[in-house]
C-alpha positions as CSV (number, residue, x, y, z in Angstrom):
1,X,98.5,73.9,91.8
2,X,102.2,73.6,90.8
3,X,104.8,74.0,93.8
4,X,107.3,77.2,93.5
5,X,110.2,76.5,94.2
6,X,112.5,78.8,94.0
7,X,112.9,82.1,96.2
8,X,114.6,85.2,94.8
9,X,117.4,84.4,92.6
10,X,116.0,81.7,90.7
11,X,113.5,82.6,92.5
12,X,110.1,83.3,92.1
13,X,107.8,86.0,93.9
14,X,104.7,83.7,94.1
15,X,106.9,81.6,96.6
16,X,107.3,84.1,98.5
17,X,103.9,83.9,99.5
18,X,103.8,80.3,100.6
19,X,107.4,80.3,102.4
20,X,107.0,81.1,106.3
21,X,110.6,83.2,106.2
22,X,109.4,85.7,104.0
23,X,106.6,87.8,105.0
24,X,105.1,90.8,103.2
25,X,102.2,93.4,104.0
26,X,100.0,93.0,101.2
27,X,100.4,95.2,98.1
28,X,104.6,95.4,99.3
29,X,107.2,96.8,96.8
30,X,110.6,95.0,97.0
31,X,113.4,95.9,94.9
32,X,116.2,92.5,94.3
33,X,120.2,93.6,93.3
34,X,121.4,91.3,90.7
35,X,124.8,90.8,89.8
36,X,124.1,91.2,85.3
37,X,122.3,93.1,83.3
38,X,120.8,90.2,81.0
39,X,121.0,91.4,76.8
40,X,117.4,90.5,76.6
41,X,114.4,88.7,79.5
42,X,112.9,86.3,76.7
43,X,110.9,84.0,77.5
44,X,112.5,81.3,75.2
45,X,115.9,82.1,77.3
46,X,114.1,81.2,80.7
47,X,117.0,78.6,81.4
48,X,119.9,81.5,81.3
49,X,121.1,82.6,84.9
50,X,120.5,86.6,84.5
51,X,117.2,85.9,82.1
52,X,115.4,83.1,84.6
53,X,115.8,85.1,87.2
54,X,113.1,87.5,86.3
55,X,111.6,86.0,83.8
56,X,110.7,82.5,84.3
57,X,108.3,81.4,86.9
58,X,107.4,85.2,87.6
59,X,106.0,86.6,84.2
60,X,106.6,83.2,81.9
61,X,105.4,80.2,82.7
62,X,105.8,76.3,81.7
63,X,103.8,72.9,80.7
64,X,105.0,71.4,83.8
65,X,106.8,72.2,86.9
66,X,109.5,69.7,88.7
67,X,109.1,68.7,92.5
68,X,112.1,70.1,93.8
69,X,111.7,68.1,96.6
70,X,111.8,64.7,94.2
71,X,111.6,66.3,91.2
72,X,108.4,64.6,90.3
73,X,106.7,66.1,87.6
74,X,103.7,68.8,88.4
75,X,101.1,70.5,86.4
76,X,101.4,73.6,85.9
77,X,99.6,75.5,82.5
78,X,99.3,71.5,81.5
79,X,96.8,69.5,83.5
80,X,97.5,66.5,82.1
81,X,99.7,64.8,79.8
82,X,99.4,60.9,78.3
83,X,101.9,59.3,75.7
84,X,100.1,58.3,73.0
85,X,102.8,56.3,71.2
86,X,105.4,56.8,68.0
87,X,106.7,60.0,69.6
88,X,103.6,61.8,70.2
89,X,102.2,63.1,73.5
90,X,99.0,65.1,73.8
91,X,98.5,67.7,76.6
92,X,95.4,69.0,78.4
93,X,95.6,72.7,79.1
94,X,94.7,74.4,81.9
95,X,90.9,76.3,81.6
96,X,90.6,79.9,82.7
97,X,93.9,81.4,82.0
98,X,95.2,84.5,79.8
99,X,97.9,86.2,78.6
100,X,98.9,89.7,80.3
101,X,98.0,90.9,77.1
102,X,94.8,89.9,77.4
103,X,95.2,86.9,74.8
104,X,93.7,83.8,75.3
105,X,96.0,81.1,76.3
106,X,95.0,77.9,74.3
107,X,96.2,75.0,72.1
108,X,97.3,77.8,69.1
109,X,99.6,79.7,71.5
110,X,101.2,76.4,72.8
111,X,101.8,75.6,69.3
112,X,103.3,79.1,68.5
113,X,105.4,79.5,71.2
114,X,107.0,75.9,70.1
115,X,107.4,76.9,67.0
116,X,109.4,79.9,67.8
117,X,111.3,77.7,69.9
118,X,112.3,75.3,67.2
119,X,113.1,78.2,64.7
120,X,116.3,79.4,63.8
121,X,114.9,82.9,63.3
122,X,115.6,83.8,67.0
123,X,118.5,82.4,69.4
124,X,116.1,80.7,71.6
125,X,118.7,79.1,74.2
126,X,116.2,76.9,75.6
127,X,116.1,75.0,72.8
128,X,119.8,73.4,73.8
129,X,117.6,71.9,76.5
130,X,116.5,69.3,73.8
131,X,119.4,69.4,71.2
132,X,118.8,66.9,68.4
133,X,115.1,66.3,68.7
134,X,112.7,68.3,66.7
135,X,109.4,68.9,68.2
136,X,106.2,69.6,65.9
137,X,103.3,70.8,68.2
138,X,99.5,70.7,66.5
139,X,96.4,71.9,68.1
140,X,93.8,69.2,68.3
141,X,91.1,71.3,70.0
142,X,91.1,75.1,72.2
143,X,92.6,73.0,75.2
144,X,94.0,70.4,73.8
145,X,97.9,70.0,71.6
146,X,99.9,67.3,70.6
147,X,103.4,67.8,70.7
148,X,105.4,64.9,68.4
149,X,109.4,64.5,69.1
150,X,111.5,63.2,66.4
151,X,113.1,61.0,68.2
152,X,110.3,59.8,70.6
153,X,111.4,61.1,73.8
154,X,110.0,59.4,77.2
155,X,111.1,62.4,79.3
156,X,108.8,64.5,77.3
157,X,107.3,66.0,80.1
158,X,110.0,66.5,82.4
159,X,111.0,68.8,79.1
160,X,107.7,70.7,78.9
161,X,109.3,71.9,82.5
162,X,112.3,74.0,80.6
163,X,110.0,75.6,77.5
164,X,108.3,78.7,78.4
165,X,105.3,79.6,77.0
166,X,105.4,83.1,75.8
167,X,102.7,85.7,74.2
168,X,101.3,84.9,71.1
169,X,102.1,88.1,69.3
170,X,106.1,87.4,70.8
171,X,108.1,88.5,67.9
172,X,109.4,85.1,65.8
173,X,112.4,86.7,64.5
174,X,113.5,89.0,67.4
175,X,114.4,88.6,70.7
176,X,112.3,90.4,73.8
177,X,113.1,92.9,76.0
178,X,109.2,93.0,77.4
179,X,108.0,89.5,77.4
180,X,104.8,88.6,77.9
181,X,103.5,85.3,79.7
182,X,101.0,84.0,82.0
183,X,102.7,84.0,84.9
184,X,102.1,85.8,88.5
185,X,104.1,89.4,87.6
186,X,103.7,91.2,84.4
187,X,106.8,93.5,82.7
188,X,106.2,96.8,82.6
189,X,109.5,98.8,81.9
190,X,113.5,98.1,81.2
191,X,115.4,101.2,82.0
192,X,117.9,102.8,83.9
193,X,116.6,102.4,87.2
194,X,116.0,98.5,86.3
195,X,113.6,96.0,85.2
196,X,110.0,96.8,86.9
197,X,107.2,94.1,86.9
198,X,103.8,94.6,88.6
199,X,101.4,91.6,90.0
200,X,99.3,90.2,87.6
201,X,95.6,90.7,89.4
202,X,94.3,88.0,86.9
203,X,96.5,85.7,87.6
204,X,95.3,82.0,87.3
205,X,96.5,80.9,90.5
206,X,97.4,82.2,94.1
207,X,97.8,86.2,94.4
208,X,100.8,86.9,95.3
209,X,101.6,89.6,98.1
210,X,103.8,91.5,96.0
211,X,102.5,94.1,94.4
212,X,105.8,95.9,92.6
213,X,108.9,94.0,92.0
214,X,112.1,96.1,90.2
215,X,115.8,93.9,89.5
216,X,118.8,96.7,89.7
217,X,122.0,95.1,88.3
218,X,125.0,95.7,90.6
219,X,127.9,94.0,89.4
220,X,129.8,94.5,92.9
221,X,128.7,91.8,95.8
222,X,129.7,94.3,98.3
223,X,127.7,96.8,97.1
224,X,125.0,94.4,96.5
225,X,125.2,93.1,100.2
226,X,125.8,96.5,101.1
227,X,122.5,97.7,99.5
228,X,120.2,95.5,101.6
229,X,121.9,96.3,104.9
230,X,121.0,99.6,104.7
231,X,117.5,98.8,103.3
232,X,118.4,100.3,99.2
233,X,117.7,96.8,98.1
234,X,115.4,93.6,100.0
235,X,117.6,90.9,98.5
């Protein structure tokens, strides 16, 4: 099981479930002030403060997770990863995990979702991650994908940590403003009143006590400070 780190604000909800200073009733609503609206929550832009904040670790997911303790690398939707020479790494996936979509999550959408990474049909800002290597992903069997750097990189894994793995049906040529992933929330709505996500009941992993989550952006620290003193906001 890959170790959350992060808590509200790079944060993730599913930490908040394993972090003794934050306790919840089960099925709680929290609402978290933020100081930008983001342009779009894609899940190819999960390393831009404003976008990660919602998006990764909460409804898009990685390969592989870093320690942030050691920064060892985890599993996380990869179970297992083994260099198998000239550039090439192949990756076990995990079994038993979907989409919120209800699409499977296998080799093919792995390979998809690095090929939309790699393309210059969308500004994928993740992709500056790994500037000047090109990455060719190929399925080798339902859980199982090669991914081939050009250069050969050794810290291939530690870069599966920084691609999310988003929907197979994820637009190639446009970014998202409703991304869908694997991960412990789901999107469900971008309007006035914020971004809303709802728990994911099928996630793969541990259920996290949050049942409603909504982002309101408040450009104002005051006001956002002001907010969760008088209980408008819970972060």
């Amino acid at each position: 099981m890959p170790i959350r780190s992060h808590i509200l604000g790079g944060l993730t909800f599913a930490m908040m479930t394993a972090t003794a200073s934050f306790a919840f009733a089960q099925g709680a609503d929290v609402k978290i002030a933020v100081p930008v609206e983001p342009a779009n929550i894609d899940g190819c832009n999960t390393t831009v403060n404003g976008i990660n904040t919602i998006v990764k670790e909460n409804i898009v997911e990685t390969l592989t997770v870093l320690d942030p303790n050691d920064s060892k690398v985890l599993p996380r939707l990869a179970t297992k990863w083994e260099d198998q020479g000239n550039g090439t790494w192949r990756i076990s996936l995990r079994e038993g995990v979907s989409f919120h979509d209800g699409k499977p999550f296998n080799a093919d959408a792995v390979v998809k979702a690095i090929t939309r990474m790699q393309s210059t049909g969308v500004t994928c800002l993740d992709r500056t991650k790994i500037a000047n290597v090109k990455l060719t992903a190929t399925a080798i069997d339902h859980k199982t994908v090669d991914i081939h750097a050009d250069p050969a990189q050794v810290l291939m894994p530690v870069f599966l940590s920084f691609m999310g793995i988003t929907g197979p049906d994820t637009s190639p040529t446009e970014l998202s403003r409703a991304p869908v992933g694997t991960g412990p929330f789901q999107f469900v709505s971008w309007d006035g009143d914020g971004v809303k996500l709802k728990r994911n009941d099928n996630y793969w992993g541990k259920k996290p006590e949050v049942e409603n989550a909504t982002y309101v952006f408040r450009g104002e620290s005051a006001l956002r400070a002001a907010m969760v003193k008088t209980g408008e906001a819970d972060f």
